[in-house]
Every structure is written in C-alpha cells, then in structure tokens.
C-alpha positions in Angstrom: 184.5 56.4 163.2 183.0 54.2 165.9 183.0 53.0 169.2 186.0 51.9 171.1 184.5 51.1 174.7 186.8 53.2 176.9 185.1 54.8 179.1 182.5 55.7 176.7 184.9 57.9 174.7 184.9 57.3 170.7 186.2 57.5 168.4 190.6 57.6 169.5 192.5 60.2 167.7 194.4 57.2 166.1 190.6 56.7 165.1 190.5 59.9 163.5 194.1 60.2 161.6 193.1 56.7 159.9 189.8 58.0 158.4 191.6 61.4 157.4 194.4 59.2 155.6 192.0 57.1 154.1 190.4 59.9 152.4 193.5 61.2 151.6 191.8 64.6 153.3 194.1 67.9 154.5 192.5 68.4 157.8 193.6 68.0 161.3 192.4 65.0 162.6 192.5 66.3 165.9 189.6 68.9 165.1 187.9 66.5 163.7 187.8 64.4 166.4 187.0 67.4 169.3 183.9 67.8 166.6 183.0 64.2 166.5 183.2 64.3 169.9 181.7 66.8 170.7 178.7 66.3 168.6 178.3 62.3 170.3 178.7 64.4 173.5 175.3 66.4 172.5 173.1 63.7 171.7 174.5 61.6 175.1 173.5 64.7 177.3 170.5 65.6 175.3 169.1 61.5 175.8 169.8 62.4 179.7 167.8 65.8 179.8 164.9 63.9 178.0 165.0 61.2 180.6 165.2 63.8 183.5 162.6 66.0 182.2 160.3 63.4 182.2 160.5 62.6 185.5 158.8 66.2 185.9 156.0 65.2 183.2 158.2 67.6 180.9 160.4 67.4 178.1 163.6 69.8 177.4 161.4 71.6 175.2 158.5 71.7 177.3 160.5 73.3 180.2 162.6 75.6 178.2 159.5 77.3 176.6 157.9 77.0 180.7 161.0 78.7 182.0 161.4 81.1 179.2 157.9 82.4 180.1 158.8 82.5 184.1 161.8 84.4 182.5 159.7 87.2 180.7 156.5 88.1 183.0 154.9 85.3 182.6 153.9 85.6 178.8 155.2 86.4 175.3 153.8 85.5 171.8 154.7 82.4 170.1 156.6 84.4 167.6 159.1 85.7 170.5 159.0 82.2 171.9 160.2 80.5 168.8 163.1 82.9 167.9 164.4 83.1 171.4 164.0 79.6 171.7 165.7 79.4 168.1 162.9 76.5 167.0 160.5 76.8 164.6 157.0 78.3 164.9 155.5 75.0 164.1 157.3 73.3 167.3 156.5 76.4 169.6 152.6 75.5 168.7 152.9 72.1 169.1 154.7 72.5 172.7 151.3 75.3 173.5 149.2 72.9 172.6 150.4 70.1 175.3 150.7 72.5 177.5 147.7 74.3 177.4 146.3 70.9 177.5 147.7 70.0 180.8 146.7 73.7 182.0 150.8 74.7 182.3 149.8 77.9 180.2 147.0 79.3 178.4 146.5 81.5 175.6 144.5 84.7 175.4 144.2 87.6 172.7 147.5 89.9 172.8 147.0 93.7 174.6 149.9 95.2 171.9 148.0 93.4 169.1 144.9 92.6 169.0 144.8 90.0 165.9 147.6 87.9 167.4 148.0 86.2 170.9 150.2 85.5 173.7 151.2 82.1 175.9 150.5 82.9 179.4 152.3 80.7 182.2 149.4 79.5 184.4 149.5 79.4 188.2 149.7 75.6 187.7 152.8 76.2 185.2 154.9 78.6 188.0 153.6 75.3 190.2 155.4 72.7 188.4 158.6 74.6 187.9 158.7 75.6 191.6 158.1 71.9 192.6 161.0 70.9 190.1 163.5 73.6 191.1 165.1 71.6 193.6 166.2 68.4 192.0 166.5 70.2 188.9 169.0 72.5 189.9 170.7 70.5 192.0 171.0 67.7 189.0 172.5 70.6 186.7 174.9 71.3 189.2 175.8 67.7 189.8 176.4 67.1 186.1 179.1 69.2 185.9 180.6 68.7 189.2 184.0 67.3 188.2 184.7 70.6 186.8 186.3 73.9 189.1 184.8 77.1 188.8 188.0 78.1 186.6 187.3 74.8 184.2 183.5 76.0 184.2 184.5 79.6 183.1 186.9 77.9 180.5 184.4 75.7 179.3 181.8 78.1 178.5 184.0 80.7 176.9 185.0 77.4 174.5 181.2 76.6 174.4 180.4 79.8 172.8 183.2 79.5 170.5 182.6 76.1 169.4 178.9 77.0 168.5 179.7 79.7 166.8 181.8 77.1 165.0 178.5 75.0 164.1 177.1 77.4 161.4 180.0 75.5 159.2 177.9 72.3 159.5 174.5 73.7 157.9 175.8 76.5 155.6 175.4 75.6 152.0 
C-alpha cells in the first residue's frame, strides 16, 4: 500500500480492499488499514520526537531514561531502567554511557547490592530537564491540540487497546 498525497494520509481504504482482494485474503480491510495507519503514524511522530529532542542535545531515549530517573529519586540500576523502559540492557548502557559522558548522570556502586551499580541523575541532568520543561511540555500539549479532553480520554483508552493489540505482530 502506498502513498496517495492527501493530506499525508496513506494508504485509502479503497487502497486496502484492493490488496486484500488481490491476495484473495479473509480479513477486513478496514483493520488493516487502522493498522497500517497506525503504524506510518508511529514512525511520522517518532521522526518528530527525534527532531525535537535534539533541539535539547537529547534523543527520545536519552530523555526518557533522564526523566525516568527524575521519576524514581534520582537513580535506579540499569536493570530497572531497561525493563521499565522496555529496551534492552545493551541500549540502557549505551544511553549511560553518553550521558555520563556529558555529566547528565553518573554511576556509582549500588547501597542494596554491593557488586552491581546504579545511574544517578546529576545536578546537571535535573538542569537540563528543568531548562526543557517548558517548551517541552508545552510542544506535547500542542501536538495534540486538535483533540477535546473527551477525544483525549477516548484516544488513550484505544491506545492501550491497540498496543495490547501489537503482541500479534512479533509472536511467532
């Protein structure tokens, strides 16, 4: 399904019902195309969190692992940090190592456990996302300023659902 230039939105349910045909497939082509959608939708806002992150020296990860620390006291292991961030251990170091490099958190041995350690949110790191705060929140809110409180409500319940949903696309 590709592109047809209105107003950004692709692919048409016509779109959609054509592919399904062509396969000679038994699904709706409506859900199809809410998932197609949905998923072109994703990778549109996730290109526009990258670019507004960066504006901040950050990227989404960056700032979600920042905020998820601001979150929590101020520290956590990177264990906790993946799982809650649902990423893998391997990214979590990679994202401690940049910032521990620009001094947004440091590491130090863990008080619970003595062989493992924590990320702790530096004075400099509670700095940059006060400094951000602002414009940041301010953008969130813009971006989904066409929609009432009531279409907000309704569109996280269908959020929620819909990601719950997503499990079909990786399961084996």
């Amino acid at each position: 399904m590709t592109r047809n230039g209105i107003d950004g939105e692709a692919p048409t349910l016509d779109q959609a019902r054509r592919q399904v045909e062509h396969y000679g497939l038994e699904v709706d082509p409506q859900a199809v195309l809410v998932a197609v959608r949905l998923i072109s939708a994703g990778a549109r806002v996730g290109r526009a969190a990258e670019a507004h992150f960066a504006r901040f020296g950050l990227s989404t990860g960056r700032y979600r692992l920042l905020a998820d620390l601001e979150d929590h006291g101020g520290e956590k292991s990177p264990s906790r940090l993946a799982a809650d961030l649902d990423v893998s251990r391997a990214t979590v170091t990679g994202l401690l190592d940049g910032l521990e490099r620009e001094g947004l958190i440091a590491r130090r041995a863990s008080t619970e456990d003595g062989r493992g350690t924590v990320a702790v949110l530096t004075a400099r790191g509670a700095q940059r996302l006060r400094d951000m705060a602002s414009e940041h929140f301010g953008r969130l809110e813009a971006m989904v300023g066409g929609l009432s409180v009531e279409e907000r409500a309704t569109f996280l319940d269908l959020l929620a659902r819909v990601v719950r949903g997503s499990t079909a696309l990786a399961a084996d």
